[in-house]
Phi, psi and omega in degrees: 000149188275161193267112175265158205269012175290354130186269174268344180203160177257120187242157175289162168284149169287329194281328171295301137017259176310001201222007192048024140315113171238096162241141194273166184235135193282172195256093197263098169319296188325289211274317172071062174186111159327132179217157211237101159324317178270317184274320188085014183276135161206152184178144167322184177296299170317295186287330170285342184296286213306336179267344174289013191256305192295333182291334208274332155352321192275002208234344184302350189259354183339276198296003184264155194234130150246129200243005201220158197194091151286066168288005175281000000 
């Protein structure tokens, strides 16, 4: 999704995420924390890096091409 002034940087939602969404989350000066608009997920700035980190796991293997398939 493209980068918009909503507020210092644009994060996937984790939870939305975790379901292969890619929806981003606005920013609440007040409060100083991310929230989701579709799910109603909020958490700071630490906590949305870190569970978008525990999701991209799933993801560790993208780039490897596999050619040899020992199934016997």
């Amino acid at each position: 999704m493209a980068q918009s002034g909503k507020g210092k940087l644009n994060y996937r939602c984790p939870s939305c995420f975790m379901r292969d969404l890619d929806i981003d989350m606005f920013y609440d000066k007040d409060k100083k924390e991310y929230y989701c608009i579709r799910c109603q997920y909020t958490g700071t700035e630490d906590d949305v890096l870190a569970k978008n980190e525990m999701v991209r796991t799933r993801y560790g293997a993208m780039n490897i091409r596999y050619t040899k398939f020992d199934f016997d």
